[in-house]
N, C-alpha and C positions, 0 to 999 in steps of 0.2 A: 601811844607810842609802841606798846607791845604789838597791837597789830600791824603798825606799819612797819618794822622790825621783822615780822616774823612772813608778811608778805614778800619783802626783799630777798630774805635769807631762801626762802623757798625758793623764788626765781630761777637766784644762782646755783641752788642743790637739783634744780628739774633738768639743767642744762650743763651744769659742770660735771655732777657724778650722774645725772641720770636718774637720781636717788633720793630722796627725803631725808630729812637728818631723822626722823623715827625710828626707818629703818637701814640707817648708817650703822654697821659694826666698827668696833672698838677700833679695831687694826685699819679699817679702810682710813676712821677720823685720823690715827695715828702716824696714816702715810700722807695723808694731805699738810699734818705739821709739820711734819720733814722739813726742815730747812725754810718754810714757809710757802710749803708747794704749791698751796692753794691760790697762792698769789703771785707766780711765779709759772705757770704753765697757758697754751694756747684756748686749753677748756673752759680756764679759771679765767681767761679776759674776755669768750662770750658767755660764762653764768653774769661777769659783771656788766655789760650789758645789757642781758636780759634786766637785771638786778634795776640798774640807774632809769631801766625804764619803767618799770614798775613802781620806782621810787618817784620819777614825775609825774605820771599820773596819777597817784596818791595825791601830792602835790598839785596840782592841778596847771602842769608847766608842759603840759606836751608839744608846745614850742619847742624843746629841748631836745625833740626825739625823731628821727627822720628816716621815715620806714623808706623799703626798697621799693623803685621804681619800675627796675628790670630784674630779668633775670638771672642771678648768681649774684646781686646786692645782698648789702646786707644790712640790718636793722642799725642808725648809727643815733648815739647821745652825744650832745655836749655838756660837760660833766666839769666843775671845778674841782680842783684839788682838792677843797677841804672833804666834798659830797662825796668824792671816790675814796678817800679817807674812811667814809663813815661806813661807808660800805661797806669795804675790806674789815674794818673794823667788827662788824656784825657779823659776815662769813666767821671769820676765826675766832668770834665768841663760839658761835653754832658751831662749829666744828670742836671747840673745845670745849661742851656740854656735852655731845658724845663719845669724845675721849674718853670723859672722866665721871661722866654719869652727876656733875653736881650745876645746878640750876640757880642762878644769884634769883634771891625773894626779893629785896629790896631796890628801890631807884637805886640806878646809879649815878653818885657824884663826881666819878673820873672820867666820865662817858668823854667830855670834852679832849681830856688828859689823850685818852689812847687813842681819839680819830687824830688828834698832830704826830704820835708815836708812827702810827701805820702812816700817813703820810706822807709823813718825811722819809720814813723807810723804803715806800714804794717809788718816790721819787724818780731815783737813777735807772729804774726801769722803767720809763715810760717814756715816749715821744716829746723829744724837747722842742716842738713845733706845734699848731693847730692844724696840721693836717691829720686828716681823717685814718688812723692804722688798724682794724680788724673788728672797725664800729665803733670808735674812742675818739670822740674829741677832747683833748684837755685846754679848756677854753684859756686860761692862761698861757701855754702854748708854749714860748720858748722864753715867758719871763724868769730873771735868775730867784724873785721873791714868790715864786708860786707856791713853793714849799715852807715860806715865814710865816710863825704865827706869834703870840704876843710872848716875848721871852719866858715869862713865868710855866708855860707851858710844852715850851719846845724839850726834847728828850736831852739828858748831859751826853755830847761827844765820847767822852774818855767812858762811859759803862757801857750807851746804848746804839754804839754807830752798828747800822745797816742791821739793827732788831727792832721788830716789834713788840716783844715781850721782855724788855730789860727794866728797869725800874725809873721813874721818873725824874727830874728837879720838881722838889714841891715848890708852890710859892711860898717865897722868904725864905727858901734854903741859900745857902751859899754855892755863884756858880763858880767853879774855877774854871 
């Protein structure tokens, strides 16, 4: 996992900032959290591109991925929700390892938890159609359940609307 993780993350740091999270400064990681810049800018939808691509051929799905024919194309994936989720999810760990200079040792058990977080978060930003927008297919497209996941996991409304980093509903917490 950590190498397929860390292949991804590269992808989008070769294309997004240009730059390697190695030699990422504090203040550069700092301006990509902003607001959630990194996920939220035209650089940061072809690093994820590049990203989703590198992710299917790891996977061995390059069905998925449909390079350029002509001239001024552009490289395009067909990507589910949950998979751009994971994505996003990876960038803004890496990015938040060079903010803060501290490295999780152990598996993670919430990994699940925050690719639904960032999903549902990035949501309302993205093309509520399957037409193809700047190398993005989101194969779910314009269904309204492309962002539902199994209740116990979806983020609470009333703390974490339109954040990726708010705190979750655990399972068997009470939702209101």
């Amino acid at each position: 996992m950590w190498s397929f993780k860390a292949d991804v993350t590269a992808a989008w740091f070769s294309i997004a900032t240009k730059s390697a999270p190695a030699i990422m400064t504090v203040n550069t990681a700092n301006g990509w959290k902003l607001n959630d810049r990194f996920s939220q800018t035209d650089g940061w939808r072809a690093g994820v591109v590049e990203a989703a691509k590198w992710m299917f051929v790891h996977l061995n799905a390059r069905h998925r991925i449909k390079e350029p024919t002509d001239s001024g194309q552009v490289v395009t994936v067909h990507v589910t929700m949950g998979r751009y989720g994971m994505i996003c999810t990876f960038v803004a760990e890496a990015v938040e390892v060079v903010a803060t200079g501290v490295k999780a040792s152990e598996p993670d058990v919430d990994r699940f938890k925050r690719d639904v977080v960032e999903s549902v978060s990035l949501d309302k930003y993205l093309q509520k159609n399957r037409a193809e927008q700047n190398g993005l297919v989101i194969v779910e497209g314009a269904d309204p359940n492309r962002a539902k996941f199994p209740e116990a996991y979806m983020p609470d409304p009333e703390t974490d609307e339109g954040s990726a980093a708010g705190d979750l509903v655990q399972p068997g917490d009470a939702a209101s």
